[in-house]
N, C-alpha and C positions, 0 to 999 in steps of 0.2 A: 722385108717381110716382117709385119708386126706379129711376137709372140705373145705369151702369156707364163709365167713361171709357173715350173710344177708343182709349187703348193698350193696353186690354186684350180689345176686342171689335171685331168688324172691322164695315163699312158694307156695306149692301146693293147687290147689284151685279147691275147688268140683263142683264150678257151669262150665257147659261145654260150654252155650252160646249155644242151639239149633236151635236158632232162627237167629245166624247168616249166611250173606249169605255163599255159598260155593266159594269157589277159589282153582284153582292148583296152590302147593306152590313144591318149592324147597326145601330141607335142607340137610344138613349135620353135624353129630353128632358126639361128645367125651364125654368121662365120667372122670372127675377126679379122684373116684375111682367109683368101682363095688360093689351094695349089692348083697351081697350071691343069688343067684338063677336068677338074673336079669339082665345078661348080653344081655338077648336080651329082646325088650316088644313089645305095639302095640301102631301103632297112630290111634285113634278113626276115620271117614269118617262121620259119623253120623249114627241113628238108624238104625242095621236089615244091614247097610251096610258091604261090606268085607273093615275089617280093614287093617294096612300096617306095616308091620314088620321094626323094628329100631332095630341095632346091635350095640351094645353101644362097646367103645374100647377107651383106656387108655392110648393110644400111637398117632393115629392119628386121623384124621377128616376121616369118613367116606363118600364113594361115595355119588353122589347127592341121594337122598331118593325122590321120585317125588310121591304127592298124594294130592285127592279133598279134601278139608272139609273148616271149618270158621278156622277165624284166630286165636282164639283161641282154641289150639290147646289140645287134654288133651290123655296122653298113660299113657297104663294099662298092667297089670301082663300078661295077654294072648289073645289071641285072640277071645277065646268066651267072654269075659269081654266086648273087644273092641264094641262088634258087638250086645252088648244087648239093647233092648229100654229103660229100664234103669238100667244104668252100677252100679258098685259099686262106693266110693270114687276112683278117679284115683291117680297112683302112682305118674305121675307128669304132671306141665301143663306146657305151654309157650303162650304167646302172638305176634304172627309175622305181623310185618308191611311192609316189602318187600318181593317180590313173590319166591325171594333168599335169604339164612339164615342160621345162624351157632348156634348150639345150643349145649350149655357145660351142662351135668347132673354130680350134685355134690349129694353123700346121706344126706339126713338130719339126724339130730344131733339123733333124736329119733330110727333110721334106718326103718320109716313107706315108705318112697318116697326118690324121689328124688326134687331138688330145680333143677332149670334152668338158664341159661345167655342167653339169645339170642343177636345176632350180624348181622345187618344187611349185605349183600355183600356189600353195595356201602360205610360202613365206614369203610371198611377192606378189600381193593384192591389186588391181588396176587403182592409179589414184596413187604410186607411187615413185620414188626413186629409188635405187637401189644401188649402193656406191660398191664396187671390187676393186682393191689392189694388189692390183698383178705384177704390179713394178715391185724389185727389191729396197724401194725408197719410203720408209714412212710419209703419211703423206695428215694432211690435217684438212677436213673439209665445212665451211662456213655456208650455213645455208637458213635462211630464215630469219636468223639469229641465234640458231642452233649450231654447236661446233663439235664435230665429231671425229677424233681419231684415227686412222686405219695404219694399223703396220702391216707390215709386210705380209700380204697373204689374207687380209681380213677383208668383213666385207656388214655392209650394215644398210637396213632397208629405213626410210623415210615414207611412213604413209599419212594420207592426208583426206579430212573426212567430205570436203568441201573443197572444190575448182580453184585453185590461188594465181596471181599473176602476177608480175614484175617481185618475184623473190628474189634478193641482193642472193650468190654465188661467189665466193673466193674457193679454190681451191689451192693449195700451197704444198710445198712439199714440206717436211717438219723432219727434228731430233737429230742422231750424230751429232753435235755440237757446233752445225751449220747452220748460217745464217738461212731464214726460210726464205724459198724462191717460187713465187708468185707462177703457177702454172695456168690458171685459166679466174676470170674475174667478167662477170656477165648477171644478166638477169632471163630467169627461165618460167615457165609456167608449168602448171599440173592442171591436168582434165582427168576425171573419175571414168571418162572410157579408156584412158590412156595409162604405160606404163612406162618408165624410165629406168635403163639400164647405162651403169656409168661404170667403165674400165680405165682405170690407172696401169698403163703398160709403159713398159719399157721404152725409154726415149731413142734418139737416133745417139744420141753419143753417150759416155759414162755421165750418170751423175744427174741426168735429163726422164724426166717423164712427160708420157705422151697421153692424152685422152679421146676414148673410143664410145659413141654412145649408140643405141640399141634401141628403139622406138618400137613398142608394141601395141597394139589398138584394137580394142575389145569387140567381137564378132559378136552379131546379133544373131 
């Protein structure tokens, strides 16, 4: 099961905030991987309310999800869970501060929830790439001609005003005073209805990183 480290995804948190006001929000959802039985959950509305079904999926961002509640947000195993005055611990929370938002669920280490990334729409424009490292490996990313840093926990968006195609792609691992190790070397494209998300996770053994990408595609 691929994670994601906690300085880049937050823990689940039992208090739900009932007290806050409600707002209609936007989102759209990926999972880096799936716990058993939880491919799909609910997003809470508040007490006795009908809660809103999230279909979590591993390949791309899911259509816009549109429902009322506070900004912090908290979904749970089912729907009668969602909908009780008071619920159980929920399986996972998020915090959203624009009424639009992208929201990655990774399992926690324990396999009790999920952990979350929220991303706002306006730091993550269609028309771009947006690199995260989730791995504890500085990591060094070539792209265009452009060479962009990420340590541990960083995360840095690539936007682009105009369609590009066959962009040269190294991605490498960097620093500690290792020799750098070639993790992915390809060529990629950007379309202005299209968005790209790029996770540097945790490899299968020490010292190895793995990459996760996240396709989202602009609804008319």
């Amino acid at each position: 099961m691929i994670r994601l480290v906690a300085a880049v995804l937050t823990g689940i948190t039992s208090s739900l905030h009932a007290d806050e006001k409600s707002t209609t929000w936007d989102i759209r959802v990926a999972a880096v991987d799936i716990l058993p039985g939880h491919d799909t959950i609910w997003v809470r509305t508040g007490p006795g309310a009908k809660p809103v079904q999230v279909p979590l999926n591993s390949r791309t961002f899911s259509q816009p999800i549109r429902y009322t509640g506070p900004a912090h947000t908290a979904f749970f195993r089912d729907e009668t869970e969602a909908s009780l005055d008071k619920p159980p611990a929920a399986l996972a929370s998020a915090s959203l501060s624009e009424k639009a938002s992208l929201i990655i669920f990774s399992p926690r280490a324990d396999g009790t929830g999920y952990q979350t990334m929220v991303i706002a729409d306006s730091g993550f424009p269609f028309g771009s790439f947006r690199f995260v490292n989730g791995s504890a490996i500085a990591a060094l990313v070539e792209i265009d001609g452009r060479k962009i840093p990420l340590k541990h926990g960083a995360s840095e968006t690539l936007t682009y005003q105009e369609a590009k195609n066959s962009l040269a792609v190294r991605i490498m691992t960097a620093g500690d005073g290792k020799p750098p190790r070639l993790i992915r070397q390809s060529s990629w494209s950007i379309d202005l209805s299209q968005r790209e998300l790029v996770f540097l996770t945790p490899g299968s053994a020490p010292g190895l990183v793995a990459l996760r990408h996240f396709v989202d595609s602009k609804t008319e």
